[in-house]
C-alpha positions as MATLAB code, in Angstrom:
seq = 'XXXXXXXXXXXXXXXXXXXXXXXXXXXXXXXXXXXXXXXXXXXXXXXXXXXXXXXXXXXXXXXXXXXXXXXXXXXXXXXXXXXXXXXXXXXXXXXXXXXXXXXXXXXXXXXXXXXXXXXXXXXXXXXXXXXXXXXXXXXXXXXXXXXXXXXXXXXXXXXXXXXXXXXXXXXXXXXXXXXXXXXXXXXXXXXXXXXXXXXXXXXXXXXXXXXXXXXXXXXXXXXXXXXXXXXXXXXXXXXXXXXXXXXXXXXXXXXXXXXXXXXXXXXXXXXXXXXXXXXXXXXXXXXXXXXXXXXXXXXXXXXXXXXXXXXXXXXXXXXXXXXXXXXXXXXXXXXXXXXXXXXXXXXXXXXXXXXXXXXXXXXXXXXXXXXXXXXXXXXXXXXXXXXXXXXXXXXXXXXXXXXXXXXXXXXXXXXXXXXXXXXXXXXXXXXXXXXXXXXX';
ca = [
      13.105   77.641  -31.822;
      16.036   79.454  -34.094;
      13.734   78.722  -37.103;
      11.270   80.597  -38.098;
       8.687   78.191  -39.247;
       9.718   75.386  -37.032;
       9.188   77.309  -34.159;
       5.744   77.078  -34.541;
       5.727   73.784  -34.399;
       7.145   73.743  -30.419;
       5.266   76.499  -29.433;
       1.802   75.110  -30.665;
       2.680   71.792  -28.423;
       4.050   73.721  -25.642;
       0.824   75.695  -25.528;
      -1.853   73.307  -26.928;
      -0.741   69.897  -26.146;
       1.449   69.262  -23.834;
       0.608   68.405  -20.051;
       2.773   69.872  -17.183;
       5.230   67.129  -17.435;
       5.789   67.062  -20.729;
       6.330   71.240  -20.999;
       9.213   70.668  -18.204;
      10.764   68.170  -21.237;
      10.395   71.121  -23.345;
      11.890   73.682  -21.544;
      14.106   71.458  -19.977;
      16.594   71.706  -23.279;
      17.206   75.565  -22.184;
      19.001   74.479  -18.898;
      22.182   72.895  -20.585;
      23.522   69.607  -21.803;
      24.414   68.830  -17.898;
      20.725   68.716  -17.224;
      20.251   66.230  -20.569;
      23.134   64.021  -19.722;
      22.713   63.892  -15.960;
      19.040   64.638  -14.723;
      17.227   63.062  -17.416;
      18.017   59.693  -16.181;
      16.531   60.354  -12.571;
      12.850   61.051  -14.460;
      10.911   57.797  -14.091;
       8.540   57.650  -11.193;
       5.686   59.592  -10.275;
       7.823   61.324   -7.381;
      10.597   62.059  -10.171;
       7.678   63.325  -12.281;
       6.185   65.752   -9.822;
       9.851   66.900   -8.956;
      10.141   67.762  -12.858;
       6.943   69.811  -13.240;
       8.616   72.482  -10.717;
      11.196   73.265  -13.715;
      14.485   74.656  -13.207;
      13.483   74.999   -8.971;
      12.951   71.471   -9.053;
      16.819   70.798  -11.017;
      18.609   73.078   -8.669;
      16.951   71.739   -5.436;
      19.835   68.644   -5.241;
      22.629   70.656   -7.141;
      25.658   71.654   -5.001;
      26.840   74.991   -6.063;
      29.283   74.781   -8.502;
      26.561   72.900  -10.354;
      23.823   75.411   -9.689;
      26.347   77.980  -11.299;
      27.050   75.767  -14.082;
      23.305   74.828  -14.800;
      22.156   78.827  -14.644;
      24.706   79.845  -17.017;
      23.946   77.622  -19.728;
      20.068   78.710  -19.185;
      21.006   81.991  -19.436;
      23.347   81.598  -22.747;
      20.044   79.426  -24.153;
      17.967   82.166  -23.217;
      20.242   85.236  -24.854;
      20.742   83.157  -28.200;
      16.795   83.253  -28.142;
      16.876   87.326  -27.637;
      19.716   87.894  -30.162;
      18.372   86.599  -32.987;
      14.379   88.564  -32.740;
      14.093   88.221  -36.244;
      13.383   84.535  -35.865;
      10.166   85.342  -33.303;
      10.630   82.839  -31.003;
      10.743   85.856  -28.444;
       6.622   85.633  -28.583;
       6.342   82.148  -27.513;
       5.305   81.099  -24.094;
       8.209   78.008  -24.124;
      10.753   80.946  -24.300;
       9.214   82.999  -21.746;
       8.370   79.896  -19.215;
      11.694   79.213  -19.271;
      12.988   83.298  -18.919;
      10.880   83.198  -16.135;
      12.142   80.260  -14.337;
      15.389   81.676  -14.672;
      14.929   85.206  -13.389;
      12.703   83.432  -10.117;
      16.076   81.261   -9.650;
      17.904   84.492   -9.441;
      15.860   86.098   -7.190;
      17.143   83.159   -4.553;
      20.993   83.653   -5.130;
      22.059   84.966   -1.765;
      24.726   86.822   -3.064;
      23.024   90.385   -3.452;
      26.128   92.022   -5.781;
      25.604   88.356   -8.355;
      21.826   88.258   -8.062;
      21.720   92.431   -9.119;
      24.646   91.607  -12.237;
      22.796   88.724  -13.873;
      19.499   90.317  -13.165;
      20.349   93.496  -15.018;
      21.868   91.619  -17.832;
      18.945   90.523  -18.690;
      16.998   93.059  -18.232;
      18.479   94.993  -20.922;
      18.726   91.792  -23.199;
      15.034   91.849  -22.460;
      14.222   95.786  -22.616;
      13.229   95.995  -26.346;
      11.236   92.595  -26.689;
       8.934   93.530  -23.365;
       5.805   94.109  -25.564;
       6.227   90.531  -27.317;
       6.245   89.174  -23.976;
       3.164   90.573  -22.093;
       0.422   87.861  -23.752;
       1.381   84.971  -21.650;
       0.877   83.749  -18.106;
       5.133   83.435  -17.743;
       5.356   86.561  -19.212;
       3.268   88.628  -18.058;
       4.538   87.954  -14.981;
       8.220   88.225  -15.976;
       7.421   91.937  -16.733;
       5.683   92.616  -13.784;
       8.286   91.406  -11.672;
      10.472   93.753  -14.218;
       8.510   96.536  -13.320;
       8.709   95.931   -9.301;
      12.253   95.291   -8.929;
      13.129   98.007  -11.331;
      14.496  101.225  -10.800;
      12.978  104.235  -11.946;
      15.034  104.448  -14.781;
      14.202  100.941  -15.665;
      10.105  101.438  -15.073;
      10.736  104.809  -17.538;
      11.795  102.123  -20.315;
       8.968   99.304  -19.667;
       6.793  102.140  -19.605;
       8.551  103.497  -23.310;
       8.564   99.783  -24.409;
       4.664   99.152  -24.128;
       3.633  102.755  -24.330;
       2.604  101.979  -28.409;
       0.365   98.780  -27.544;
      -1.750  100.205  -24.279;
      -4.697   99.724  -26.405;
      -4.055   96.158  -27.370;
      -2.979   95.307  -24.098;
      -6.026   96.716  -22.282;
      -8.162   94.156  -24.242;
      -6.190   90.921  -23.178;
      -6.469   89.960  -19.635;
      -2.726   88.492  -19.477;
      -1.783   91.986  -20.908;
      -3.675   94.265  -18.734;
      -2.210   93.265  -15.735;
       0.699   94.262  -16.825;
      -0.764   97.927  -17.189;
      -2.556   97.285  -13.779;
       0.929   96.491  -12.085;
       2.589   99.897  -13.667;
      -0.698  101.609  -11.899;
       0.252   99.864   -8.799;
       4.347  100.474   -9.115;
       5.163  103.410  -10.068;
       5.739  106.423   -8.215;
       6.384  108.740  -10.979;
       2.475  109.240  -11.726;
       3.191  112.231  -14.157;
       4.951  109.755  -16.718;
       1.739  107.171  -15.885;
      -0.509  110.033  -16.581;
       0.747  110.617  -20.096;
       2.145  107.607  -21.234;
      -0.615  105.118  -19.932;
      -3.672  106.975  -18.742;
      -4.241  109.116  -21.715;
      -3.778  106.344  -24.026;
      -6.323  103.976  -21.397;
      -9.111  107.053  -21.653;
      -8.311  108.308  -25.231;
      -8.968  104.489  -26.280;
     -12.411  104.344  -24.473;
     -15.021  104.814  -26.996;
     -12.871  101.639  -29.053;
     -12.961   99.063  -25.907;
     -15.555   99.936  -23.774;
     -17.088   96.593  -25.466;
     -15.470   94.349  -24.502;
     -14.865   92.731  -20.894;
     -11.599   93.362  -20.703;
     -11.477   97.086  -22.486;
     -13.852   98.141  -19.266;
     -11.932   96.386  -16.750;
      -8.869   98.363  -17.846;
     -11.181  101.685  -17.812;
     -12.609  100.658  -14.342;
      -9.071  100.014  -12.990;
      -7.979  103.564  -13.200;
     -10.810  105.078  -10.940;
     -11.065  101.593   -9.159;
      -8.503   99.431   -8.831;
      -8.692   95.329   -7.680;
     -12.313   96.224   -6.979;
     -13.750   92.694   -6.424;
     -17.039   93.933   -8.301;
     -15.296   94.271  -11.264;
     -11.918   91.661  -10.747;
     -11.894   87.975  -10.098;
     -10.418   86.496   -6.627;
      -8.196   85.332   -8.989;
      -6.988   88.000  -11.036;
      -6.337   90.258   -7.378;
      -4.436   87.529   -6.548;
      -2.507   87.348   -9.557;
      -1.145   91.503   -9.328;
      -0.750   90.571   -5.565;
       2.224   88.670   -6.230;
       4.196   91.462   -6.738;
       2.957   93.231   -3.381;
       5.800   91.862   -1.197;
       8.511   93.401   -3.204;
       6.534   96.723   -4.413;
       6.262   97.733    0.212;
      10.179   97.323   -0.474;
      11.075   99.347   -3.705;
       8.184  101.832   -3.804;
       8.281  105.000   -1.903;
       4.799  106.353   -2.465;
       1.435  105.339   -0.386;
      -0.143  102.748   -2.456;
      -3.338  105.248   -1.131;
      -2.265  108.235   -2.567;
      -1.053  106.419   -6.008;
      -4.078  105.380   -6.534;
      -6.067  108.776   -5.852;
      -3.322  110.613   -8.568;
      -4.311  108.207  -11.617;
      -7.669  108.545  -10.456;
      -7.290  112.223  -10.860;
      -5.547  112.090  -14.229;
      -8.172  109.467  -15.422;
     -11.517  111.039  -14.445;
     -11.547  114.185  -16.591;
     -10.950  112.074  -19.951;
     -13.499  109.259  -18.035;
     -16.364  112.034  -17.533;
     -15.942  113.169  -20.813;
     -16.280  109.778  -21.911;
     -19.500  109.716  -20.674;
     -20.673  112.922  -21.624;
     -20.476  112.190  -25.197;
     -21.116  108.408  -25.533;
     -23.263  107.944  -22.072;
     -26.616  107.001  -24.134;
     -25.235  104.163  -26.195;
     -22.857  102.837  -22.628;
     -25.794  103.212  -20.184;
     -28.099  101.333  -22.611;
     -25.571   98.218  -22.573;
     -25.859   95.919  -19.487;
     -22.181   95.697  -18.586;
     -21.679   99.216  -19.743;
     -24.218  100.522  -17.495;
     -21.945   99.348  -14.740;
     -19.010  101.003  -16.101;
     -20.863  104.768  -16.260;
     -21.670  103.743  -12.497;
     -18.664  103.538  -11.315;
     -17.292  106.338  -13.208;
     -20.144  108.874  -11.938;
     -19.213  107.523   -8.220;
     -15.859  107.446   -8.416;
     -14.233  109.722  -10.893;
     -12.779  112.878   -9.585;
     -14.835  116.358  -11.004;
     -17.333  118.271  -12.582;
     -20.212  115.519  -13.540;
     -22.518  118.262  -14.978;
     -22.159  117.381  -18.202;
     -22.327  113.494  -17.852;
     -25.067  113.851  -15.717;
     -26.997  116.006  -18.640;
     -26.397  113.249  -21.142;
     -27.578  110.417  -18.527;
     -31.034  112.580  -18.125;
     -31.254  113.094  -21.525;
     -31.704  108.957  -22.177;
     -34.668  108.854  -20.214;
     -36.873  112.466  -20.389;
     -38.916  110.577  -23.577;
     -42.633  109.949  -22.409;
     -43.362  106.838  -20.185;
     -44.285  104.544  -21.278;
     -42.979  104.188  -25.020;
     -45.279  104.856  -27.742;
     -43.983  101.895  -29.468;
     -43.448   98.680  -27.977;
     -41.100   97.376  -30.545;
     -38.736  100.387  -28.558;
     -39.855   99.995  -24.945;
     -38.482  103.443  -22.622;
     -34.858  102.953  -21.317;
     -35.848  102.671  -17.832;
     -37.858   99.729  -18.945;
     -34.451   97.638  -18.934;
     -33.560   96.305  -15.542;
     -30.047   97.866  -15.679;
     -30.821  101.333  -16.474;
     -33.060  101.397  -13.253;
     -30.223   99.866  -11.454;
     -27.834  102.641  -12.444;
     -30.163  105.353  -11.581;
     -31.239  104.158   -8.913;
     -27.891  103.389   -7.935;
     -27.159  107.048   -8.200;
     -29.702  108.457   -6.445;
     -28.477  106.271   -3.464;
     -24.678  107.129   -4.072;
     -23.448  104.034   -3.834;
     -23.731  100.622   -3.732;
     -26.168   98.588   -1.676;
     -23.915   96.615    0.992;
     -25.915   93.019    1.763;
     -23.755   92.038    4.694;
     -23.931   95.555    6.329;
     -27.393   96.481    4.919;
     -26.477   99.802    3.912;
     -25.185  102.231    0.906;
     -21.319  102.436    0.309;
     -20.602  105.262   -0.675;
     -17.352  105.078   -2.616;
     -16.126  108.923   -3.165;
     -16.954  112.009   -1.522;
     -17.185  113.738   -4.707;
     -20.145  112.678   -5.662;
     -23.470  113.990   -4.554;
     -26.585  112.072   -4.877;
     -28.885  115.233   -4.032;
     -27.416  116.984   -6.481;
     -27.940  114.189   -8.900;
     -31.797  114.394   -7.579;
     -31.837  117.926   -8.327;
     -30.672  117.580  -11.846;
     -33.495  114.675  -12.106;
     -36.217  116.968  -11.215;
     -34.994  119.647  -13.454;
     -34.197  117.291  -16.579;
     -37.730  114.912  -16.180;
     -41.084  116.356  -16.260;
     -43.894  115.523  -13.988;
     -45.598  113.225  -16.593;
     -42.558  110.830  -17.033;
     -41.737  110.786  -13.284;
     -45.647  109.824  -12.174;
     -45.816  107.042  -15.291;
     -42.665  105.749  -14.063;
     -43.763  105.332  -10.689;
     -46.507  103.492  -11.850;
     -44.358  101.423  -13.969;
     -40.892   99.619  -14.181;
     -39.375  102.780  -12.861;
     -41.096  102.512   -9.063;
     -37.508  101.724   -7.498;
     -35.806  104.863   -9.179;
     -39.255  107.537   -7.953;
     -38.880  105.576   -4.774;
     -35.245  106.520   -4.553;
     -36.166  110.017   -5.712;
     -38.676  110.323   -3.062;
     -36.043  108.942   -0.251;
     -33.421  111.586   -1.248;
     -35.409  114.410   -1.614;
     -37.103  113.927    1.333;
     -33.479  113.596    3.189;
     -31.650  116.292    1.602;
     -34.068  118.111   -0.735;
     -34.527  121.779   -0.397;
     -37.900  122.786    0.728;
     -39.199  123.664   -2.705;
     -37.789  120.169   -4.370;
     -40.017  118.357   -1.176;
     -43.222  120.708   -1.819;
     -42.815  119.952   -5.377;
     -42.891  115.936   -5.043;
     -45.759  116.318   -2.275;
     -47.870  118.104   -4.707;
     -47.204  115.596   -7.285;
     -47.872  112.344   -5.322;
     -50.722  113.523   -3.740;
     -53.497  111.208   -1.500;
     -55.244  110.180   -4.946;
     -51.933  109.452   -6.976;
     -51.192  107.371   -3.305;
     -53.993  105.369   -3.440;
     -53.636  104.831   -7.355;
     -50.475  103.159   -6.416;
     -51.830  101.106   -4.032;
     -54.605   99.769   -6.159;
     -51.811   98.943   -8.921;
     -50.085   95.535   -9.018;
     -46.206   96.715   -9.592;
     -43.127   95.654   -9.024;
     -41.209   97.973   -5.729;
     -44.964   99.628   -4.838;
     -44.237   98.738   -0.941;
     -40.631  100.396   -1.489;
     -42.269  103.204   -3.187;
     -45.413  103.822   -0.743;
     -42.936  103.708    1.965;
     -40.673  106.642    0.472;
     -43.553  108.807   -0.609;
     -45.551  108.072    3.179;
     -41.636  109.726    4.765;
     -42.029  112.232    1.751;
     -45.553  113.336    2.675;
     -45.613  112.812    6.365;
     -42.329  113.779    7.305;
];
């Protein structure tokens, strides 16, 4: 691992090849020539062999403790030669952080509290200018995270420092992010967040916005280990940290959340403003606007003018070669979602409404204004009957009186019964919003 091109060479079979066994014989050589001379032997059966796979745990589970000493401080000599020679870039390889990791997770069970804090810092700050190397793997990713909750705040200022240049790489690799998510989750100071991570999260949004994990990072500011937008197992993974965080963070996890929110949505809503036509038009994207019109803290006016603006073309499309935006299933969804203000619950059978701050009549208002008469009748007729229907519902519940007499002039008895003769998709939905509409 000292040499540069041989290095390679280990860390493609640590991370390619090798099974679970056969990475603990890799690592194993960080843990001292005790461990080669006198534990090797033991490794034969399949008992021996699951033993091995739990690493350095499974080598200090027998050891008295003048061995455990011993065996810990020649992993952590291995480990510093690794960080005092960077120029050989070992420090990016998963072997080296696998076995960092095991090392620091052996600390954390030292019972004495005044040896556990000593070793813990000293590698810390062998570890403090490498951090961003580190964040790409499953080891250490979570060796920074763990870092970043058992930190101080002085030591969360310098994680934040040390990845600070690479937010925008990070928020596009799904090991990396949570890394970012964690700091989000951590970190009381908020103000430092807000400019060192946020900003750089938002300014970066018309670049990653693309991909999967770009809009997961965006989403995570405004709505954070939503399971709409996070695997079971990717909550679980920025859980692991939860235990220690109710011990070393003061702040309401709560009201953490709500100041990046805060810091986020202005950028967020801008975001949209100027780029909502091209995200709405994308199928995941359209789910990222969503949540950022629910959620994001503000004044939606403008985003709300650019959403309008996608669909006030004549329905339907001239050319079928371009068919109308509300043509596409998840355009509909997102206005229609809108219109609702929230999100349809199946197992309570009702709208969650995820932020006060957001008001679906007011949306509706901005609809009327925005849409003529023409594109809002073809669209009931057509692939837009959900989104009139919705329209129709929230108008008729918290329309003024001149918004209701306006949509009961338009869907008169003879547009009704139009409808009804007309084989399209939502018409019972839609009948039953305009029949509450016009016979209130």
């Amino acid at each position: 691992l000292l040499h540069r091109e041989a290095s390679s060479v280990i860390a493609d079979a640590f991370e390619l090849h090798a099974n679970a066994y056969e990475r603990y014989l890799l690592v194993r050589d960080f843990y001292g020539r005790e461990v080669a001379l006198f534990y090797s032997s033991a490794i034969g059966g399949e008992a021996d062999k699951e033993k091995a796979k739990k690493g350095l745990k499974g080598v200090l589970e027998d050891a008295s403790s003048e061995q455990r000493t011993r065996i810990l401080d020649a992993t952590k000599e291995n480990i510093m030669t690794i960080l005092n020679n960077p120029e050989k870039d070992a420090v990016t390889h998963a072997v080296v952080h696998r076995a960092l990791w095991e090392y620091l997770s052996s600390l954390i069970e030292l019972e004495n509290d005044v040896e556990r804090e000593k070793l813990w810092r000293k590698m810390f700050e062998a570890c403090q200018d490498v951090l961003a190397e580190m964040v790409h793997t499953k080891d250490g990713s979570r060796l920074v995270r763990e870092f970043i909750v058992r930190g101080s705040a002085k030591d969360r200022k310098q994680i934040v420092k040390a990845i600070k240049p690479y937010v925008e790489r990070m928020a596009q690799e799904e090991l990396a992010q949570s890394v970012l998510f964690s700091a989000l989750d951590i970190i009381d100071d908020t103000k430092l967040v807000a400019k060192s991570l946020v900003s750089k999260l938002t300014t970066a949004a018309p670049a990653i916005w693309k991909s999967i994990h770009g809009r997961r990072s965006l989403l995570y500011l405004i709505a954070p280990r939503n399971r709409r937008h996070s695997t079971p197992a990717q909550i679980a993974r920025l859980a692991e940290t939860d235990a220690t965080r109710a011990q070393t963070s003061k702040k309401d996890n709560s009201v953490r959340a709500a100041e990046i929110r805060k810091a986020a949505s202005e950028s967020l809503l801008e975001f949209v403003a100027k780029h909502g036509k091209e995200v709405a038009l994308d199928k995941s994207g359209s789910l990222l606007v969503n949540e950022i019109m629910l959620q994001a803290d503000g004044d939606r006016s403008a985003a709300t003018e650019t959403l309008l603006k996608l669909i006030v073309t004549p329905y339907p499309a001239p050319a079928a070669s371009a068919p109308h935006p509300i043509d596409a299933s998840h355009v509909a969804r997102l206005y229609k979602t809108l219109l609702q203000g929230g999100h349809y619950d199946r197992s309570s059978k009702s709208i969650t409404k995820p932020s006060s701050s957001f008001s679906p009549s007011t949306f509706a208002s901005s609809f009327l204004t925005a849409v003529s008469q023409d594109v809002i009748i073809a669209m009931a007729q057509g692939n837009g009957a959900f989104v009139v229907a919705e329209l129709c519902r929230r108008v008729s519940a918290e329309g003024t009186d001149g918004e209701k007499r306006l949509l009961q002039t338009w869907f008169a008895e003879e547009l009704r019964r139009n409808i009804q003769d007309k084989e399209i998709k939502g018409k019972s939905v839609l009948l039953e919003s305009i029949d509450a509409l016009l016979f209130p």
